[in-house]
Structures are given as structure tokens and as C-alpha cells.
C-alpha positions as CSV (number, residue, x, y, z in Angstrom):
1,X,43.8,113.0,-56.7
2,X,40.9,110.7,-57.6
3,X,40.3,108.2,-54.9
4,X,39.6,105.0,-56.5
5,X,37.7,102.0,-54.7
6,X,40.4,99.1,-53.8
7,X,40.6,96.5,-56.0
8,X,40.2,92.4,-55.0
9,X,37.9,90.5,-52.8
10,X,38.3,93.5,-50.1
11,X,36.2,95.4,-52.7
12,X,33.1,93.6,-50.9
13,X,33.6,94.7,-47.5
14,X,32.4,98.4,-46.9
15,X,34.5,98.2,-43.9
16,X,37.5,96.2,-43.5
17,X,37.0,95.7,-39.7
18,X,33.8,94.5,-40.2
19,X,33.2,90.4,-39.7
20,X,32.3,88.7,-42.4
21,X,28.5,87.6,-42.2
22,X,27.6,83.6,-43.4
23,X,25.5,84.9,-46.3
24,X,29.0,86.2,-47.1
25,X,31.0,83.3,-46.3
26,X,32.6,81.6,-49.8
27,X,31.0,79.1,-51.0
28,X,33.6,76.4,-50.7
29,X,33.0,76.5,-46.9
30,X,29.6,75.9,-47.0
31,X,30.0,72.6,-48.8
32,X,32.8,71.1,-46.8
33,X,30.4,71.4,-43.5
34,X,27.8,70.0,-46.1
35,X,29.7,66.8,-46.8
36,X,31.4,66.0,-43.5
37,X,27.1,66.0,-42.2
38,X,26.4,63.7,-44.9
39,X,29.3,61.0,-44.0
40,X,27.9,61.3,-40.1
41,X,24.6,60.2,-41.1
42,X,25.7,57.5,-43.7
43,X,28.1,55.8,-41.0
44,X,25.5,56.1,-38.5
45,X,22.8,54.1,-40.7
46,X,25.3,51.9,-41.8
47,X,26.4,50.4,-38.2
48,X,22.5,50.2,-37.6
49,X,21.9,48.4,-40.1
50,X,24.5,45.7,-39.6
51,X,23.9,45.1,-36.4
52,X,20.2,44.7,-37.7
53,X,21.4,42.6,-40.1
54,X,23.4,40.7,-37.4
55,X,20.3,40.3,-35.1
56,X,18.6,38.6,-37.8
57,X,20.5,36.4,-39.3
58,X,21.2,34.5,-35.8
59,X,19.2,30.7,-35.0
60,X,17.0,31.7,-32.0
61,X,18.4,35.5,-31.9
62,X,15.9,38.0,-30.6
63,X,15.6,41.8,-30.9
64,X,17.3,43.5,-27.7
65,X,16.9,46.7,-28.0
66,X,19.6,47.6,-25.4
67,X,22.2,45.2,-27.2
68,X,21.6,46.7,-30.5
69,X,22.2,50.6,-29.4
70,X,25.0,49.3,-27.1
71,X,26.7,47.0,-30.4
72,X,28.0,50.4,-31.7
73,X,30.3,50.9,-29.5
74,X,31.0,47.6,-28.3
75,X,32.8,44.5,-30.3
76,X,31.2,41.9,-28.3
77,X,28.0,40.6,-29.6
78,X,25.0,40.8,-27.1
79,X,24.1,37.7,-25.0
80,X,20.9,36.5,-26.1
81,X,17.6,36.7,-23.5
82,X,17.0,33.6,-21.4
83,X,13.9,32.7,-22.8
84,X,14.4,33.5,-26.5
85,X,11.8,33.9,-29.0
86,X,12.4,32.9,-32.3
87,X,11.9,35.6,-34.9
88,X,12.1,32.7,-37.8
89,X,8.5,31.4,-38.8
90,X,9.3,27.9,-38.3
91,X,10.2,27.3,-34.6
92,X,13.2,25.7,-33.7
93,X,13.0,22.8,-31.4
94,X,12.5,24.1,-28.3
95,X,14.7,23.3,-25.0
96,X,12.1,23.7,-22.3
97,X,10.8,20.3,-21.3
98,X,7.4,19.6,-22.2
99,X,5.4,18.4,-19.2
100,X,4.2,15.0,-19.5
101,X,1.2,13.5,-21.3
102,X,-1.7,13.1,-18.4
103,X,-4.3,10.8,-19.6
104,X,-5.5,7.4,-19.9
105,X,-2.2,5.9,-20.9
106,X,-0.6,6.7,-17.5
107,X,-3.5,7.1,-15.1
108,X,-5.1,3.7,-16.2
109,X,-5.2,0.6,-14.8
110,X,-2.3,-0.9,-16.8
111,X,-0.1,0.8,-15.0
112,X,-0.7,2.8,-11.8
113,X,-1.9,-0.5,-10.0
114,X,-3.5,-4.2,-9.7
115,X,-7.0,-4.9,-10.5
116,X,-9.3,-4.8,-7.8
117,X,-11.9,-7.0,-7.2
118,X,-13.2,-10.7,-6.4
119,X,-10.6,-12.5,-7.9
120,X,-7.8,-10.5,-5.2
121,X,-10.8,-9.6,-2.2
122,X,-12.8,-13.4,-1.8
123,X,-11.3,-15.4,0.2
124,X,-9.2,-17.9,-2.2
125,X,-6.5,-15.1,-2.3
126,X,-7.0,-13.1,0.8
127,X,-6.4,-15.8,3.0
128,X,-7.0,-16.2,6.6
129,X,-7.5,-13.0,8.7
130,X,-4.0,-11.8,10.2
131,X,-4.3,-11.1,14.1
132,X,-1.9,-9.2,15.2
133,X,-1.1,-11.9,18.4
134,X,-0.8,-14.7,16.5
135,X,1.9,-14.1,13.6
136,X,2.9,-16.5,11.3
137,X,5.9,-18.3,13.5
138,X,3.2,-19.2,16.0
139,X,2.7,-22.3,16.8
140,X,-0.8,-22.7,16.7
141,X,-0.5,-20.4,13.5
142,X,-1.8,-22.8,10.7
143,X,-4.4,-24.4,12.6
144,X,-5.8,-20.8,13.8
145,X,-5.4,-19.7,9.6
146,X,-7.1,-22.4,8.6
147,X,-10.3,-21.9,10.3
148,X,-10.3,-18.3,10.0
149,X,-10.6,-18.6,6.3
150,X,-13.8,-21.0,6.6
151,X,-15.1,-18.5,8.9
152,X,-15.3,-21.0,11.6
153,X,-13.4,-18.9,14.5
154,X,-12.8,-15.1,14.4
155,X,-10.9,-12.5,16.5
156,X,-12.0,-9.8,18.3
157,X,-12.8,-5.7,17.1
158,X,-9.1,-5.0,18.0
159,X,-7.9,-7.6,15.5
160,X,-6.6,-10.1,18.2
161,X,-7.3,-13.8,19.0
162,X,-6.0,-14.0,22.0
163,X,-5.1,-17.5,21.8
164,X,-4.0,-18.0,25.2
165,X,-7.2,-17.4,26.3
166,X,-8.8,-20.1,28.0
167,X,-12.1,-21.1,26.2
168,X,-15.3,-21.4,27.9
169,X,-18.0,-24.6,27.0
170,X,-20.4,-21.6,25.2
171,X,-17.9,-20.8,23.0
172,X,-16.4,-24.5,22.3
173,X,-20.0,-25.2,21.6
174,X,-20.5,-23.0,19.3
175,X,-17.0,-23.5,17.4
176,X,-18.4,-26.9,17.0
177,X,-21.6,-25.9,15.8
178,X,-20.5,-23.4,12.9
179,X,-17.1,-26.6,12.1
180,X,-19.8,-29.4,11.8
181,X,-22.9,-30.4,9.9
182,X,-23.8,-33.6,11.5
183,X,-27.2,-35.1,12.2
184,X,-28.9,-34.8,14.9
185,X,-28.6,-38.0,17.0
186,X,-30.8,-36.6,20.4
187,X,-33.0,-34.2,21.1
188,X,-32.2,-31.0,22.3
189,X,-32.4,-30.5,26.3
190,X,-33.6,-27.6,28.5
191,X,-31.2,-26.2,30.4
192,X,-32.6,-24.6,33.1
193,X,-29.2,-21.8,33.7
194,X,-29.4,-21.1,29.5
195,X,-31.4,-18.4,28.6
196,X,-33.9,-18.6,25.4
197,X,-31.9,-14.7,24.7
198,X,-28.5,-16.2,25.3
199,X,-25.5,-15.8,22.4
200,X,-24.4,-18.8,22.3
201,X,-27.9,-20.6,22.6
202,X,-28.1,-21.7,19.0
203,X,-24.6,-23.4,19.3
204,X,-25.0,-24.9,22.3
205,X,-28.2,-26.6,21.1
206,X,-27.0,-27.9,18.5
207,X,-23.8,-29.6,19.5
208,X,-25.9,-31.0,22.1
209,X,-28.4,-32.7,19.4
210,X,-25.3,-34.2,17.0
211,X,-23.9,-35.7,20.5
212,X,-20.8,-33.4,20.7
213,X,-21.8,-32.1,24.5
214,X,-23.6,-33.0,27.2
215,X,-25.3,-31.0,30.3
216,X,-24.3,-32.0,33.9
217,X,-27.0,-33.8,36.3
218,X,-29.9,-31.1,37.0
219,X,-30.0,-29.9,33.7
220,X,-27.7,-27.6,33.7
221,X,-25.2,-26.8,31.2
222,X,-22.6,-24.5,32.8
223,X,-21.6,-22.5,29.4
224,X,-19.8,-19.7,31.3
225,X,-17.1,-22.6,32.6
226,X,-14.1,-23.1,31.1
227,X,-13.5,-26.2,29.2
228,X,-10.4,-28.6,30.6
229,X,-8.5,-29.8,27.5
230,X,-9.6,-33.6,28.2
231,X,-13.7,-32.8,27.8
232,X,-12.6,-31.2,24.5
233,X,-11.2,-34.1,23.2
234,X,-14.1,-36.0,24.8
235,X,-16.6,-34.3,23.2
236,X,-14.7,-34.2,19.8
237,X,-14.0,-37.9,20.1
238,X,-17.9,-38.6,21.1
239,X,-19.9,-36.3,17.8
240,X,-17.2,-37.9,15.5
241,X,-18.1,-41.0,16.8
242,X,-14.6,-42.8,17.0
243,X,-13.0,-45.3,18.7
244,X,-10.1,-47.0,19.7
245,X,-8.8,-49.6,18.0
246,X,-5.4,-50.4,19.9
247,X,-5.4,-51.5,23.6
248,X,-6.1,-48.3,25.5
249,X,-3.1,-48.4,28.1
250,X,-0.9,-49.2,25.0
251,X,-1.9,-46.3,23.3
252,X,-1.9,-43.9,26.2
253,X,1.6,-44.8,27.1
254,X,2.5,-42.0,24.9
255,X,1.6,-39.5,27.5
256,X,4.4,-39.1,30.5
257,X,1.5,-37.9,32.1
258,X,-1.4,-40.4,31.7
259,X,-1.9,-40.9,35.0
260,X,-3.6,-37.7,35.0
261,X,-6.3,-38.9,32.5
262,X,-9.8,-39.5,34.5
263,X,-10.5,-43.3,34.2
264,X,-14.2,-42.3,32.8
265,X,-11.9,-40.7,29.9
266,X,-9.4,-42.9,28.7
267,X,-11.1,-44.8,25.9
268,X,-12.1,-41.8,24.1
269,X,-8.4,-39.9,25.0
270,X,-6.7,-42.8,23.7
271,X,-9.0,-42.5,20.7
272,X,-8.2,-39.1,19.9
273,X,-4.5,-39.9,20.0
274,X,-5.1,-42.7,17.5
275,X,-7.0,-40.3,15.4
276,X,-4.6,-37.5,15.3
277,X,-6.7,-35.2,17.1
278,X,-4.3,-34.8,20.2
279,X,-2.3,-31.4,20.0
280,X,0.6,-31.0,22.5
281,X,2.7,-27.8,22.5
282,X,5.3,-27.5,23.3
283,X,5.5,-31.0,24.6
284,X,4.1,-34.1,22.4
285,X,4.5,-36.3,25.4
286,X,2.5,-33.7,28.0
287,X,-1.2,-33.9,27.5
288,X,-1.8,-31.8,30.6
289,X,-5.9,-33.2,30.6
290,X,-7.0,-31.2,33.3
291,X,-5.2,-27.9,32.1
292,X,-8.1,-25.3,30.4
293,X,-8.3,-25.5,26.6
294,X,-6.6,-22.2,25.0
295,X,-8.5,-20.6,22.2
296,X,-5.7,-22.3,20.1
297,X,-5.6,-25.2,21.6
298,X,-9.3,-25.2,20.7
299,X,-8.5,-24.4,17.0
300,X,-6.0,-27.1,16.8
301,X,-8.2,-29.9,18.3
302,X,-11.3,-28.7,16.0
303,X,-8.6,-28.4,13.0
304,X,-7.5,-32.0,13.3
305,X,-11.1,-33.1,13.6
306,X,-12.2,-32.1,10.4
307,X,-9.9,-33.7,8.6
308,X,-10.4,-36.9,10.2
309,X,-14.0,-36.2,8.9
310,X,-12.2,-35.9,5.5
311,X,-13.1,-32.5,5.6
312,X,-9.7,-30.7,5.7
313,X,-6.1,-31.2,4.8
314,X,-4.2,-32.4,7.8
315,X,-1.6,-30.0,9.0
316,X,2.2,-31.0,9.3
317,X,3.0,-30.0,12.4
318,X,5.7,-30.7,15.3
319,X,3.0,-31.2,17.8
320,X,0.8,-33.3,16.6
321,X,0.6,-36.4,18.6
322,X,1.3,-39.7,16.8
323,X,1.2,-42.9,18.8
């Protein structure tokens, strides 16, 4: 008996038992593997390539790497970057603010403040130097203002005036001196207690020339002493040169306190009152002549002078005296 090879695809195994090697597999296996590969790798580029396509297309989108291998798998598109930067050519309008424009148009003049110089600096704007003790509801106020803007009076370095302060016959001298410009009616006197080195020299010499002051017998002028408020108005009263021209007790029946009034000074007190030179605060009817002149009593009396002279605009003022 012939033994005959076995027919049918067993005819290629030499051994039945044996495994069947790849180079062996059928053919039809090797192209299912094949084309299942192929679909992998075409979904796979596809889903790329939208989500690509996605990233694009979007107004101010930008390329997030981890958003675009995380959209795959996720349905929610991926919040964009805080700061986004646009991937179109043109820019979009952007939503930072912009810092403003520093320059000439805001720094200028025209608008960061007022224009400094003489017109707001010189005294026709300034106005009278403010002291810090003599405010603008005091009494003596306007007077004091008024003569601090013609430079006449001044304060002190710590920006007082001290108006309470009485005044001494140096400094009413020279008060006088730099108020008036009056001729010289005398000449000037020696003083044997005024030195040549003396402050207040100058002034003193010169309000004794135009007849405002006089010394006392033995040539002496006393310019440390302190003024009583009647030999201000004396002295006023004598360099302007006026007189009375109502009876004298008539006129000095103003005062409760006339009887107070040396006799030697009651002509030229009475015309002071007639004049509008007489200050009285807070009293009108208190003169108070042997009381020491206050520095603002001094700048109301000098005040009220000048424009008797015609050279200043009388002040309306509660105590002024009018007969």
C-alpha cells in the first residue's frame, strides 16, 4: 500500500502539530490588521486637524498647546489665555487700557495751574501781609491791611504784629516818617540820648524837621518811651497842621472821659476828633488819653491821617469817632 501525501491546505504543514509561522499566515489576515492601522491613523489626523481648524478660526483665539492635545478627548472647548495674542494680521482692538498721553497738553500751563507771576505776586493782588494775630475779624484789621500793603508798617520774623503792643516814640517816629512826605518846616535837633548808629535815627529826624515830634527840655528825645495815645494824636494833629474849627469844649464833649485830656492838649484833641483821626475801640466815647498807644492803635491813628491828607480812602469803621 502506497502512502500518498494528504490532500488540502494540510498538504503545507510537514507536521500537523507544528504552529503556523506569519510568513505562513493567509493572506486575508494580513490585510485586515493592515486596514484597521490605516483607519487609526486617519481618525487620529482627522480630530487634529479640526481642532486646528477650530483654534483658527476663533477672533482673538491663540494656540494652547495643552487645550489642543486635551480637545480630543474632551467636548468642551479650551478657555482662552488671559492675555491673548491674536494670530489674525490685523489686530483686534485691544482691551488693555492704554496709559495716558503725557505731554504738553496735560503738563502745560493750561491746565495743571495759574500763571505765575507779577500780575498774581505785586502787590495789587497779593494784598496786605496776613499776620497770624491779627485776622481778618479784628478790629484794627483794615487799618493794619492797609498800611501793610504800602509797606508803611510791618510785622515781625515770626509773622506777627503784635498789635497790643504798646508802641514806643522811635518807632511812632519812624511810622511817620516812612507814611509822610512833608517838607521840612525846622531844622533837625541834636539829641544828646540818640545815637548817630541808632535804628530809628533817620525816622526820628525827620518827623522832627516836618514838625510831627518834638524833644523834651535838655535835648533829649526819649525814643525808648512809650507813647500815651494823646501825644500821638498831638503830634498827628501838629505835622498835618489842623485845627479846630468848632468850640473846643463843644467838640470834646464827645468823650465821657474828657476830663482826662491835659489842658496843654485840648485844642489839637478836639481837632483830631473833628478830623476823623480819633479811633476808640471798643468804646467811641472812651478816649482813654493817657493809656499807651497799641501798635494798632498806632496804625489806625496814622491810617486816618492820610486820608485826611487825601492820601487814602477813609475806612468805614464802628470806631471811628465822629463828633
Amino acid at each position: 500500500m502506497t502512502n500518498l501525501p494528504p490532500s488540502g491546505p494540510e498538504s503545507f504543514r510537514e507536521d500537523p502539530l507544528e504552529p503556523m509561522t506569519p510568513s505562513r499566515a493567509p493572506s486575508s489576515r494580513i490585510d485586515s490588521l493592515g486596514f484597521r492601522e490605516f483607519m487609526g491613523v486617519f481618525v487620529a489626523f482627522t480630530t487634529i486637524g479640526a481642532i486646528l481648524f477650530w483654534s483658527l478660526s476663533r477672533e482673538k483665539g491663540a494656540f494652547d498647546l495643552e487645550s489642543l492635545l486635551s480637545g480630543a478627548s474632551s467636548s468642551q472647548p479650551a478657555s482662552p489665555s488671559p492675555l491673548p495674542l491674536p494670530l489674525d494680521p490685523t489686530p483686534a482692538p485691544s482691551t488693555v487700557p492704554t496709559e495716558p498721553e503725557v505731554g504738553p497738553r496735560t503738563v502745560g500751563p493750561e491746565i495743571v495751574g495759574s500763571e505765575v507771576g507779577p500780575r498774581t505776586v505785586g502787590p495789587e493782588t497779593v494784598g496786605p501781609v496776613g499776620f497770624s494775630d491779627a485776622p481778618t475779624d479784628f478790629w484794627a484789621y483794615p487799618f493794619i491791611a492797609a498800611l501793610s500793603q504800602r509797606g508803611i508798617i510791618s510785622g515781625f520774623a515770626d509773622n506777627t504784629f503784635r498789635p497790643d503792643q504798646p508802641v514806643t516814640r522811635a518807632e511812632f517816629a519812624t511810622f511817620v516818617q516812612e507814611a509822610f512826605d512833608q517838607s521840612p518846616t525846622q531844622s533837625a535837633e541834636q539829641y544828646k540820648d540818640l545815637p548817630s548808629d541808632f535804628w530809628a535815627t533817620p525816622g526820628i529826624q525827620e518827623a522832627t524837621r516836618t514838625g510831627f515830634l518834638t524833644g523834651y527840655p535838655g535835648d533829649v528825645f526819649r525814643p525808648t518811651q512809650q507813647i500815651p495815645r494823646v501825644q500821638a494824636l498831638v503830634a498827628l494833629v501838629s505835622g498835618l497842621n489842623l485845627s479846630s474849627q468848632s468850640p473846643t469844649d463843644q467838640t470834646l464833649q464827645t468823650y465821657q472821659d474828657a476830663a482826662q485830656i491835659p489842658n496843654w492838649a485840648s485844642n489839637q484833641v478836639a481837632a483830631a476828633t473833628e478830623a476823623g483821626l480819633v479811633v476808640n475801640y471798643p468804646d467811641q466815647k472812651s478816649l482813654r488819653p493817657n493809656a499807651l498807644t497799641t501798635r494798632a492803635e498806632a496804625a489806625a491813628f496814622i491810617h486816618q491821617a492820610l486820608a485826611q491828607a487825601g492820601q487814602a480812602e477813609r475806612i468805614e469803621s464802628d470806631y471811628v469817632v465822629r463828633p
